[in-house]
C-alpha positions as protocol buffer text, in pm:
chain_id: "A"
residue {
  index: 1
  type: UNK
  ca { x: -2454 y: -652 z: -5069 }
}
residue {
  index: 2
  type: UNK
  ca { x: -2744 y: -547 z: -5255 }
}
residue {
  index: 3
  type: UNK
  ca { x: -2885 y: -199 z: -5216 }
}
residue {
  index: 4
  type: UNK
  ca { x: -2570 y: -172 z: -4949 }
}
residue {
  index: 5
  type: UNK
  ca { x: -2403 y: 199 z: -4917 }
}
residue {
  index: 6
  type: UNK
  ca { x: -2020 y: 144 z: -4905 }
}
residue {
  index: 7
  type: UNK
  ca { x: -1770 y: 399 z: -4924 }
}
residue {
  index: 8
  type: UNK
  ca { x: -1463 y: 328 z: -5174 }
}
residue {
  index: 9
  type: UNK
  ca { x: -1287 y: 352 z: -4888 }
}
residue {
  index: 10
  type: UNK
  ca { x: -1401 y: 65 z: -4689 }
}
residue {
  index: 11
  type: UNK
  ca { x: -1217 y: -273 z: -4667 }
}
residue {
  index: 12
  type: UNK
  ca { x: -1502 y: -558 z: -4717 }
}
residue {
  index: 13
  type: UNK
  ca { x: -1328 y: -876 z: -4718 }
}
residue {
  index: 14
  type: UNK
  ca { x: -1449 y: -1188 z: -4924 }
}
residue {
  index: 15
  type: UNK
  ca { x: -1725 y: -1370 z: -4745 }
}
residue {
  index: 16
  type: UNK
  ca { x: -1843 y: -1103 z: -4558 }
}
residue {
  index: 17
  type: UNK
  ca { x: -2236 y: -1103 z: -4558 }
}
residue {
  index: 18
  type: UNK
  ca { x: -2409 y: -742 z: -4590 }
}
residue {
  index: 19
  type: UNK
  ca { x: -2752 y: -692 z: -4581 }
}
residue {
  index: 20
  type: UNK
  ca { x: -3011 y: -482 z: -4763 }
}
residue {
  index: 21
  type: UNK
  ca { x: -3013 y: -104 z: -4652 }
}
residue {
  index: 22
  type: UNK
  ca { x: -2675 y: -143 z: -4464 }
}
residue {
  index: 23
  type: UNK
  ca { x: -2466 y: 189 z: -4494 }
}
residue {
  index: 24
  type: UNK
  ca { x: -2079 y: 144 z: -4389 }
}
residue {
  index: 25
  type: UNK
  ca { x: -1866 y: 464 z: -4407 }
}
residue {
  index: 26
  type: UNK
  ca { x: -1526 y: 583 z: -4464 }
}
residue {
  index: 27
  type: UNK
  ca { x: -1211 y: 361 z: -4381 }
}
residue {
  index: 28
  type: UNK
  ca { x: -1418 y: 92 z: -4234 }
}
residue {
  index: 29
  type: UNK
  ca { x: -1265 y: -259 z: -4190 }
}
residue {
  index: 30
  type: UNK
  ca { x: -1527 y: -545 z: -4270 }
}
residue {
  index: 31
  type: UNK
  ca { x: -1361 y: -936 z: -4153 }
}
residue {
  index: 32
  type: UNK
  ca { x: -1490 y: -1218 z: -4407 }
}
residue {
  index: 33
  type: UNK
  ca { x: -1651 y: -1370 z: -4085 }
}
residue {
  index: 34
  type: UNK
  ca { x: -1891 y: -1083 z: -4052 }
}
residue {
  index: 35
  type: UNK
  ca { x: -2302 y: -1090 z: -4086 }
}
residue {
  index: 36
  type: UNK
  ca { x: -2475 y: -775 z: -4074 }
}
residue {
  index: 37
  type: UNK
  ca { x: -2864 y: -795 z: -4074 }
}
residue {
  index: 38
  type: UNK
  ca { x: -3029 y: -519 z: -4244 }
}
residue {
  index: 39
  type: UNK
  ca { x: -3002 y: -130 z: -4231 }
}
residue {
  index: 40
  type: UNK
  ca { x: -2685 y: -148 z: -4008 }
}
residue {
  index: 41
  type: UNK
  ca { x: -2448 y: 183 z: -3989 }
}
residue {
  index: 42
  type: UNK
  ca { x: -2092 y: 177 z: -3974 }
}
residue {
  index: 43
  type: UNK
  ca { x: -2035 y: 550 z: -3913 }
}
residue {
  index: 44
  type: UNK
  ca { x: -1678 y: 550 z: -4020 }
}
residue {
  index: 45
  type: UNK
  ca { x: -1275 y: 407 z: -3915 }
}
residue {
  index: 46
  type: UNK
  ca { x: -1503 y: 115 z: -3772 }
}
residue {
  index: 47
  type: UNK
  ca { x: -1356 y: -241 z: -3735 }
}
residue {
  index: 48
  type: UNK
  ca { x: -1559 y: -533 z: -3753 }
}
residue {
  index: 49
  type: UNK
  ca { x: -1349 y: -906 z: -3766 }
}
residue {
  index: 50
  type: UNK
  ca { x: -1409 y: -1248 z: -3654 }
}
residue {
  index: 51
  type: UNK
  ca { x: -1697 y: -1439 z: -3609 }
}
residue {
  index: 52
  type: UNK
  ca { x: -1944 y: -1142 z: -3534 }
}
residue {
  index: 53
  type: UNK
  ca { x: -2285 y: -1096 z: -3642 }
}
residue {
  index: 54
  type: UNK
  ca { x: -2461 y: -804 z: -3578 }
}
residue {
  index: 55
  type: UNK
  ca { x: -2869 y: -716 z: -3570 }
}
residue {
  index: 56
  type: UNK
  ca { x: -3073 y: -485 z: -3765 }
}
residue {
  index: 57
  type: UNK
  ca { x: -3054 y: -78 z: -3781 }
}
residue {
  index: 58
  type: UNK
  ca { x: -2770 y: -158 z: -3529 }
}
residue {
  index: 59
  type: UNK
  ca { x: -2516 y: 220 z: -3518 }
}
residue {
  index: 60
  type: UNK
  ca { x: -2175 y: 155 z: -3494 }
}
residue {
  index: 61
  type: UNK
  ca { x: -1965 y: 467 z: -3437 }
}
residue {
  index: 62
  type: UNK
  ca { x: -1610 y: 554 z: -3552 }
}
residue {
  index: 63
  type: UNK
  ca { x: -1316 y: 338 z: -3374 }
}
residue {
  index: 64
  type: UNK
  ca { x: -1515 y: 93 z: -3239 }
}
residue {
  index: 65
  type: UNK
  ca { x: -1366 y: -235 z: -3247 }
}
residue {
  index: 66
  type: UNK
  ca { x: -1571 y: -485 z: -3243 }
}
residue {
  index: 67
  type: UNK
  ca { x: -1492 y: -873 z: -3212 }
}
residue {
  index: 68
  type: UNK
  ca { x: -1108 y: -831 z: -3165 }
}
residue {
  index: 69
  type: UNK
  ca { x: -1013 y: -1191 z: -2999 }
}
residue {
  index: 70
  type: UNK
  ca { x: -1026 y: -1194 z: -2605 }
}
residue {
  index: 71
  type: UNK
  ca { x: -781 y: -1007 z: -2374 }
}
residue {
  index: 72
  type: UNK
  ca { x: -773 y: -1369 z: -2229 }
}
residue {
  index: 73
  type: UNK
  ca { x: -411 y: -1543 z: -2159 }
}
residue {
  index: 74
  type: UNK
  ca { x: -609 y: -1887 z: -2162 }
}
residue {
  index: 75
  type: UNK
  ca { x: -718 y: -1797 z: -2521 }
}
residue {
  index: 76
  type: UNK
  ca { x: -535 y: -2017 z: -2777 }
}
residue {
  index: 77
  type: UNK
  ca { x: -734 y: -1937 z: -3107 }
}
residue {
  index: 78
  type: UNK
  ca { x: -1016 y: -2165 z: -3076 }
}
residue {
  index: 79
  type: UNK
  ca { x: -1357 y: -2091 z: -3251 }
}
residue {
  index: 80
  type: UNK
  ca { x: -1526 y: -1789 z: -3087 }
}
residue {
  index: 81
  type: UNK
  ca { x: -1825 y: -1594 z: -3170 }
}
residue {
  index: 82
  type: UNK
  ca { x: -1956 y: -1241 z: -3094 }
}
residue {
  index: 83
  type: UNK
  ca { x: -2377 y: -1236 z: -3131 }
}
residue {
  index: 84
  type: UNK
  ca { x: -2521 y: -801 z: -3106 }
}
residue {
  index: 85
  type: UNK
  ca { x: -2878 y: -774 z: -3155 }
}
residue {
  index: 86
  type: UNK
  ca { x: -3071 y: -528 z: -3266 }
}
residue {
  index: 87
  type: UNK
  ca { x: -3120 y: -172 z: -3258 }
}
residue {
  index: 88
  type: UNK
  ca { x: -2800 y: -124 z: -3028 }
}
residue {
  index: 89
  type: UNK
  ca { x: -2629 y: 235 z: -3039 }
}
residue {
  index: 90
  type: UNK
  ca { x: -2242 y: 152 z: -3022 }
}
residue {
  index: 91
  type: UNK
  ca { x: -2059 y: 447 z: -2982 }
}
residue {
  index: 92
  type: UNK
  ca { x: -1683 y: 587 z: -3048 }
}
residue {
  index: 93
  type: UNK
  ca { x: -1400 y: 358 z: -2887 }
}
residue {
  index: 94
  type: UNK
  ca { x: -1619 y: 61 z: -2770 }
}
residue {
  index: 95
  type: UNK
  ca { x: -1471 y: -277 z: -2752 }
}
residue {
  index: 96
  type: UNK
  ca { x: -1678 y: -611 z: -2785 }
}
residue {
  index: 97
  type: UNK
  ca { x: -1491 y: -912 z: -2753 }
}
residue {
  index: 98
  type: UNK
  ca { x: -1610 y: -1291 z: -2851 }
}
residue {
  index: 99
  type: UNK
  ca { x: -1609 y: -1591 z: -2616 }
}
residue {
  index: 100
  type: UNK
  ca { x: -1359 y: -1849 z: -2527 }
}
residue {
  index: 101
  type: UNK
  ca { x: -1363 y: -2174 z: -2452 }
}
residue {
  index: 102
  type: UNK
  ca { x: -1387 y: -2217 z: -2125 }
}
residue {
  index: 103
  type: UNK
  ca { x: -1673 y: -1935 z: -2059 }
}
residue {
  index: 104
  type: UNK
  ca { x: -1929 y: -2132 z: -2361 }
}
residue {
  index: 105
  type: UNK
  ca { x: -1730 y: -1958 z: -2699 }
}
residue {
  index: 106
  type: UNK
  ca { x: -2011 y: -1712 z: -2744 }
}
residue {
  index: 107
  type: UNK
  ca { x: -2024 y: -1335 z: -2637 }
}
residue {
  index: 108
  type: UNK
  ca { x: -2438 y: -1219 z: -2652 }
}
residue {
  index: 109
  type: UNK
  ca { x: -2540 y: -867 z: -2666 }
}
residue {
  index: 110
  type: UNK
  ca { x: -2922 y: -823 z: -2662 }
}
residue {
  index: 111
  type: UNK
  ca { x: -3124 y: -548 z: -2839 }
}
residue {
  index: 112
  type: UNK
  ca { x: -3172 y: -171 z: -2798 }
}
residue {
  index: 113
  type: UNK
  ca { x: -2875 y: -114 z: -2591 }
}
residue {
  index: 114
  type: UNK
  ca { x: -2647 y: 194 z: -2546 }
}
residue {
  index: 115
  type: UNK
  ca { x: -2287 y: 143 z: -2557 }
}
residue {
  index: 116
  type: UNK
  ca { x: -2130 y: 482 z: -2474 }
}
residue {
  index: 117
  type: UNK
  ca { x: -1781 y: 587 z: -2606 }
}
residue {
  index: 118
  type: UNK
  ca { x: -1472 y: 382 z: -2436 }
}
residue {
  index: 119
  type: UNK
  ca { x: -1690 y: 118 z: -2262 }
}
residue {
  index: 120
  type: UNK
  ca { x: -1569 y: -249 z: -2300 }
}
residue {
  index: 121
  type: UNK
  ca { x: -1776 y: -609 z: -2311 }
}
residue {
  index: 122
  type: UNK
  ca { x: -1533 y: -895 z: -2217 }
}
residue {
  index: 123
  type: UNK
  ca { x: -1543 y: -1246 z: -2347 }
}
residue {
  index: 124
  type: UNK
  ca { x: -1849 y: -1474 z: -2257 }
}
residue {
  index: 125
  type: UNK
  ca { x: -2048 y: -1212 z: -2100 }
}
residue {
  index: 126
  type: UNK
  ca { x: -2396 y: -1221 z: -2132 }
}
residue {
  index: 127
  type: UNK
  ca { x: -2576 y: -900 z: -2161 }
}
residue {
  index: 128
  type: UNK
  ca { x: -2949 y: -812 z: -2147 }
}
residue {
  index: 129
  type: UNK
  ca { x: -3168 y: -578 z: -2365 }
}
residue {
  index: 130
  type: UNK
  ca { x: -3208 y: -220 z: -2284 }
}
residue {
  index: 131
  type: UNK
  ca { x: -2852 y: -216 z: -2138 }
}
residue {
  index: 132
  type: UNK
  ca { x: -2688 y: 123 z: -2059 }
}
residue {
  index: 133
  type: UNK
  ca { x: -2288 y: 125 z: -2032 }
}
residue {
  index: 134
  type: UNK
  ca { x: -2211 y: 474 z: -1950 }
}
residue {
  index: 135
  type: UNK
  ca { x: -1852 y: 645 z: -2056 }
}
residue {
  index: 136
  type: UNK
  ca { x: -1537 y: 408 z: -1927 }
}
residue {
  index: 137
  type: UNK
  ca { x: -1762 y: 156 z: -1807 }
}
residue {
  index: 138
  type: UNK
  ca { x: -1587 y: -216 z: -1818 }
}
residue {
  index: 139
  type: UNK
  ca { x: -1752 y: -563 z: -1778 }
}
residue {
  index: 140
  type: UNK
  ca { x: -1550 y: -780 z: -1713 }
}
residue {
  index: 141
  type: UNK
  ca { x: -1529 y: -1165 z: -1878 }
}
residue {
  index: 142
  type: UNK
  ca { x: -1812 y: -1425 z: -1795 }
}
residue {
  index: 143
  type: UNK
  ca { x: -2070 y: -1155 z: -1643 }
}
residue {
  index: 144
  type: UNK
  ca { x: -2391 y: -1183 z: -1675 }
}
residue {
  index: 145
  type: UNK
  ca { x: -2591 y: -849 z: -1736 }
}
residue {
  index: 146
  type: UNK
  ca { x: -3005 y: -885 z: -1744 }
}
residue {
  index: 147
  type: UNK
  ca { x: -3193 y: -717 z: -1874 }
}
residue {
  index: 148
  type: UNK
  ca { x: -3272 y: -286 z: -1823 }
}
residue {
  index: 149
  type: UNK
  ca { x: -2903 y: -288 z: -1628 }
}
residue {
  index: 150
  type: UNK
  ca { x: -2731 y: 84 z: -1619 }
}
residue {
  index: 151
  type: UNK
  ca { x: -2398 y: 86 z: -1570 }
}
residue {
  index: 152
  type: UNK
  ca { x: -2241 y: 443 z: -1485 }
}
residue {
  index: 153
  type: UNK
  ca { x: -1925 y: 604 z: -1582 }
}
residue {
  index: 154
  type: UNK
  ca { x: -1594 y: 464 z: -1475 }
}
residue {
  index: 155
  type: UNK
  ca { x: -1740 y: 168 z: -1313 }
}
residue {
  index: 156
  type: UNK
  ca { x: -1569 y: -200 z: -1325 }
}
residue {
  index: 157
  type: UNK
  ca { x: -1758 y: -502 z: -1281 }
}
residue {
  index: 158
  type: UNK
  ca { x: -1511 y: -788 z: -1177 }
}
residue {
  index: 159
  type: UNK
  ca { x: -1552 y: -1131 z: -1366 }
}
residue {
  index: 160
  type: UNK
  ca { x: -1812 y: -1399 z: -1310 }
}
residue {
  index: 161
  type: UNK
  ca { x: -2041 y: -1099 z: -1156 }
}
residue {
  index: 162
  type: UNK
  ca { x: -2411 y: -1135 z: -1236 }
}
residue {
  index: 163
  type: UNK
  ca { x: -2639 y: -804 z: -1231 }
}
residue {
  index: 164
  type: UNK
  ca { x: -3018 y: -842 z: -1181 }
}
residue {
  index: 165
  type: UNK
  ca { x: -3258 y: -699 z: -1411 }
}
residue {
  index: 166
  type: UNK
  ca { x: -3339 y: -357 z: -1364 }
}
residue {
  index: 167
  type: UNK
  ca { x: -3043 y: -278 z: -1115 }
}
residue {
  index: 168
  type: UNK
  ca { x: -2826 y: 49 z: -1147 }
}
residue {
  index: 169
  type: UNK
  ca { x: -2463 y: 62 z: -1049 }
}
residue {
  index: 170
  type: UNK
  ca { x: -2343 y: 458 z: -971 }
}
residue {
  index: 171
  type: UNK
  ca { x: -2013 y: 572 z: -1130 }
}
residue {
  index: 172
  type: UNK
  ca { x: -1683 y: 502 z: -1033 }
}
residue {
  index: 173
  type: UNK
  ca { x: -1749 y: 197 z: -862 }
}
residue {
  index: 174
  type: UNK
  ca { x: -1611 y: -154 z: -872 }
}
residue {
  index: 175
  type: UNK
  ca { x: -1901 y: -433 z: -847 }
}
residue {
  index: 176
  type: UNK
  ca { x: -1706 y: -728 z: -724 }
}
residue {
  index: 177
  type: UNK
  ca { x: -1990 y: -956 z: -624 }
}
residue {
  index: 178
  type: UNK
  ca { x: -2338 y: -1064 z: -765 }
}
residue {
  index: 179
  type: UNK
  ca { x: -2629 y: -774 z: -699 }
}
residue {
  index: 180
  type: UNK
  ca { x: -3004 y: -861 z: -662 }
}
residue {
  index: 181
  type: UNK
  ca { x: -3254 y: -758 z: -939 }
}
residue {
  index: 182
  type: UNK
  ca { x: -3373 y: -363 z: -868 }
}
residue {
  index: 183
  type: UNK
  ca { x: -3050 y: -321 z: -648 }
}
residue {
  index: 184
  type: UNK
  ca { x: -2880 y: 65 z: -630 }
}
residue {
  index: 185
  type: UNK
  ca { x: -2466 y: 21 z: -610 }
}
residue {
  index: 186
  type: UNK
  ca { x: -2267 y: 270 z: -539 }
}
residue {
  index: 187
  type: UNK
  ca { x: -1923 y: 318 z: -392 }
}
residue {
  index: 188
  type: UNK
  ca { x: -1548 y: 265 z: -490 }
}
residue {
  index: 189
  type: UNK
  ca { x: -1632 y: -74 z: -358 }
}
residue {
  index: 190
  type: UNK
  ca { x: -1946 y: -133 z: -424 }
}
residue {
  index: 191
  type: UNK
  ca { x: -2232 y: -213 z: -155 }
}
residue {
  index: 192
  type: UNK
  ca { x: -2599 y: -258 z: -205 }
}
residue {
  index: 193
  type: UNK
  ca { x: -2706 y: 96 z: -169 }
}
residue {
  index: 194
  type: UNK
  ca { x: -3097 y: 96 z: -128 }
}
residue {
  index: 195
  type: UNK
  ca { x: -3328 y: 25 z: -441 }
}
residue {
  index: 196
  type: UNK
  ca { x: -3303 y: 161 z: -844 }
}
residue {
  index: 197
  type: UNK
  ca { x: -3613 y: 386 z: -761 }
}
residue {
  index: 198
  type: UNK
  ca { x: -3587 y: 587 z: -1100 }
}
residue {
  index: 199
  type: UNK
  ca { x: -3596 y: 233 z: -1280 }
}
residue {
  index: 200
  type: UNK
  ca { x: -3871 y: 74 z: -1095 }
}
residue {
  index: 201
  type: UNK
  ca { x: -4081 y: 362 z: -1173 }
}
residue {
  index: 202
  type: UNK
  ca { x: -3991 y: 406 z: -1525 }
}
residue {
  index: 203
  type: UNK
  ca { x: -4138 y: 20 z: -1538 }
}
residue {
  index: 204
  type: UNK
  ca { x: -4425 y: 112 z: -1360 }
}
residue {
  index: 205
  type: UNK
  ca { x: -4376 y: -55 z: -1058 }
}
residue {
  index: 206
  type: UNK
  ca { x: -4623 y: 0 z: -794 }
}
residue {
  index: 207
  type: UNK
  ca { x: -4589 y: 132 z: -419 }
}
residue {
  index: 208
  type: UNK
  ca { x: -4639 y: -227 z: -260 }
}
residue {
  index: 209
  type: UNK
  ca { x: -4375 y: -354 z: -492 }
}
residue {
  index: 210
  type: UNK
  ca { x: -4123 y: -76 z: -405 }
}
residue {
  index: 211
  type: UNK
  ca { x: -4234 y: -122 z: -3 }
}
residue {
  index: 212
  type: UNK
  ca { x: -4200 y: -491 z: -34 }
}
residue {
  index: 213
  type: UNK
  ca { x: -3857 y: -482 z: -187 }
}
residue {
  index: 214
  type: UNK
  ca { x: -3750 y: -224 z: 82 }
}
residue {
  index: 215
  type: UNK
  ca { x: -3883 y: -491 z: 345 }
}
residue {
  index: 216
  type: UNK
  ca { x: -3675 y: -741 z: 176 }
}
residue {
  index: 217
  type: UNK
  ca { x: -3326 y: -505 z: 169 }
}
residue {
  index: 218
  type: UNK
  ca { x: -3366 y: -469 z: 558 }
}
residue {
  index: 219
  type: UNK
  ca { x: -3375 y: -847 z: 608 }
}
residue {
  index: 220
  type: UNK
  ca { x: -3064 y: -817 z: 374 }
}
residue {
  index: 221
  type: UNK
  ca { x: -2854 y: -590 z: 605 }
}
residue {
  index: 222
  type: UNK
  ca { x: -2914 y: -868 z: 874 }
}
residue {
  index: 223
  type: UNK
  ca { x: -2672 y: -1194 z: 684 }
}
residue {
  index: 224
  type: UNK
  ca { x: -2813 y: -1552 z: 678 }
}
residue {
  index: 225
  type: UNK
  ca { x: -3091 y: -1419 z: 416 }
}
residue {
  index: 226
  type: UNK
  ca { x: -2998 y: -1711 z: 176 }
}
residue {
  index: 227
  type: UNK
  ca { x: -3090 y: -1938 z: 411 }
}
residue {
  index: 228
  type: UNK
  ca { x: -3448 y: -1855 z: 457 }
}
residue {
  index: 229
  type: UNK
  ca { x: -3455 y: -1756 z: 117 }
}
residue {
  index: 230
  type: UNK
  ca { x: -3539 y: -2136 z: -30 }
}
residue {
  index: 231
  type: UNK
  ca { x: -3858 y: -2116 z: 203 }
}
residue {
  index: 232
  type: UNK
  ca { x: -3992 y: -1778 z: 129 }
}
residue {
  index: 233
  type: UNK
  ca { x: -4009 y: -1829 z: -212 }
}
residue {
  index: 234
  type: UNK
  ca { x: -4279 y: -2138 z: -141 }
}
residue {
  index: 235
  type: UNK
  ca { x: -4494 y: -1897 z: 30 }
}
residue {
  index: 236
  type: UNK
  ca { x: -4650 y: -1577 z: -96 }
}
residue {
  index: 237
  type: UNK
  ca { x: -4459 y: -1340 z: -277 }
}
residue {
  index: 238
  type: UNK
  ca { x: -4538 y: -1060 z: -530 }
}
residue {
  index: 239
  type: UNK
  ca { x: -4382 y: -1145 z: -865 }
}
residue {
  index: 240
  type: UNK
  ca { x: -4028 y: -872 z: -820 }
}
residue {
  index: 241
  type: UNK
  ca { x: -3972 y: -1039 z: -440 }
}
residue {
  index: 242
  type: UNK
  ca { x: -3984 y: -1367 z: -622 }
}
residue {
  index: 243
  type: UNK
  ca { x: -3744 y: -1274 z: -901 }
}
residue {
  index: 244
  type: UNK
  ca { x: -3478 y: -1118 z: -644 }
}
residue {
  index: 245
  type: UNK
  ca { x: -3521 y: -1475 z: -446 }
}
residue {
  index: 246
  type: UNK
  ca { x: -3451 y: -1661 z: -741 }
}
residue {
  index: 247
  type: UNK
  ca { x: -3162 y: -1455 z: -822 }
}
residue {
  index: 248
  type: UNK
  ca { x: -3014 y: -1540 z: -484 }
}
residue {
  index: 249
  type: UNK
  ca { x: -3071 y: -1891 z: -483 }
}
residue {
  index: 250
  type: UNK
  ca { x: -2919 y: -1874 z: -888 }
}
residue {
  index: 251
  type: UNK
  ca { x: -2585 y: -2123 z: -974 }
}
residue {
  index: 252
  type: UNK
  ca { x: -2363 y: -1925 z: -861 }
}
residue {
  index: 253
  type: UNK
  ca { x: -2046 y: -1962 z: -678 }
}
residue {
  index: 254
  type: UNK
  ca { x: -1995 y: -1615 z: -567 }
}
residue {
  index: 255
  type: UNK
  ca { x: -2173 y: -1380 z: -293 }
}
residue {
  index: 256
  type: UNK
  ca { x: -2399 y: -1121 z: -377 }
}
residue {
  index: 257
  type: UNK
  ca { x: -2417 y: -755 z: -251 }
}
residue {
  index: 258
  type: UNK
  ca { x: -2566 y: -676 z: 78 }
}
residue {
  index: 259
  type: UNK
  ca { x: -2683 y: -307 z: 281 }
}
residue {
  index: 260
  type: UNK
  ca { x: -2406 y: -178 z: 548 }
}
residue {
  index: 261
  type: UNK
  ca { x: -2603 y: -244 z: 858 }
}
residue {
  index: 262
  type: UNK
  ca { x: -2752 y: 54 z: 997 }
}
């Protein structure tokens, strides 16, 4: 705990590991499972427990609760982890729960992400860098979040769901099957809505990209895409049509997000 800010206040149980430059406010709850890396802030009325470690200059704000065991019937106290990178901004009422068993034991959360106040991270999901859960937002247990994902206010994404890098998903709506990399969802039940425009040019994506990817959502809107998918991606593709293919053809046993035809 060397060179550590704690407030008298704060509850740092035996065997918790603090790093250098860490600064953990009023009323805080460290568990003796807990690692934090260096300059992490626990604003104040934080609680850290189980077996969480969390990355460098990471901001937790107050009445998070972070690495509470799963809201999981099937969970029966087995060893579970919670992993959060670095740089994340974790703000007031967030929950972050660690794996289970069955879904691998481990909950990851990449670096520089923004966790706005009341959003929740279920057990085993597996979340990207750059990741943006707006207000309310909830993800589910076992989803898979890649990287530069936005998730807006009041949305749900149902368990198992994977999300593409780059994709956006509009508020209030429930995501109940996989969307492609770049995809726009919005809707109270969700449907592929067109393209994350605002993303692919923040990344610098250029106009035959975009217009290639727009070729690809009409083919979309017209079913049996997976099937022809296997071939395309032997032939030539830029590098973002290739990385929405491979999405598609991913392991997994659930559909993914289509267009309504026009």
């Amino acid at each position: 705990m060397a060179d550590a800010g704690i407030h008298p206040s704060a509850v740092i149980e035996p065997g918790a590991e603090i790093g250098p430059d860490c600064r953990i406010g009023p009323f805080c709850v460290v568990g003796s499972q807990v690692r934090l890396a260096r300059g992490v802030v626990l604003k104040s009325h934080v609680v850290l427990t189980g077996e969480t470690s969390v990355g460098e200059e990471t901001v937790i704000f107050p009445f998070a609760c972070i690495g509470e065991i799963p809201q999981d019937l099937k969970f029966k106290g087995e060893r579970a982890a919670l992993e959060i990178g670095a740089r994340n901004r974790i703000r007031e009422y967030v929950t972050m729960n660690p794996g289970t068993e069955g879904g691998g034991g481990v909950t990851r959360v990449g670096d520089d992400g923004l966790f706005m106040a009341g959003s929740h991270v279920a057990h085993d999901c597996q979340i990207g860098n750059r990741v943006i859960l707006v207000n309310n937002a909830s993800v589910a247990g076992h989803c898979v979040l890649d990287d530069d994902v936005i998730i807006g206010g009041l949305s749900g994404v149902h368990q198992w769901v994977r999300i593409g890098r780059g994709a956006m998903i509009g508020a209030v709506t429930m995501v109940t099957a996989d969307v492609i990399p770049y995809g726009l969802v919005q809707g109270p039940r969700g449907h592929l809505d067109g393209l994350n425009l605002v993303g692919l040019k923040r990344r610098g994506a250029s106009r035959a990209d975009i217009a290639a990817l727009r070729g690809m959502l009409g083919e979309l809107a017209h079913g049996s895409f997976r099937d022809g998918a296997k071939a395309r991606i032997g032939g030539e593709v830029t590098p973002m049509e290739r990385e929405v293919l491979e999405f598609i053809l991913g392991p997994s046993d659930r559909s993914f997000l289509t267009p309504r035809p026009a």
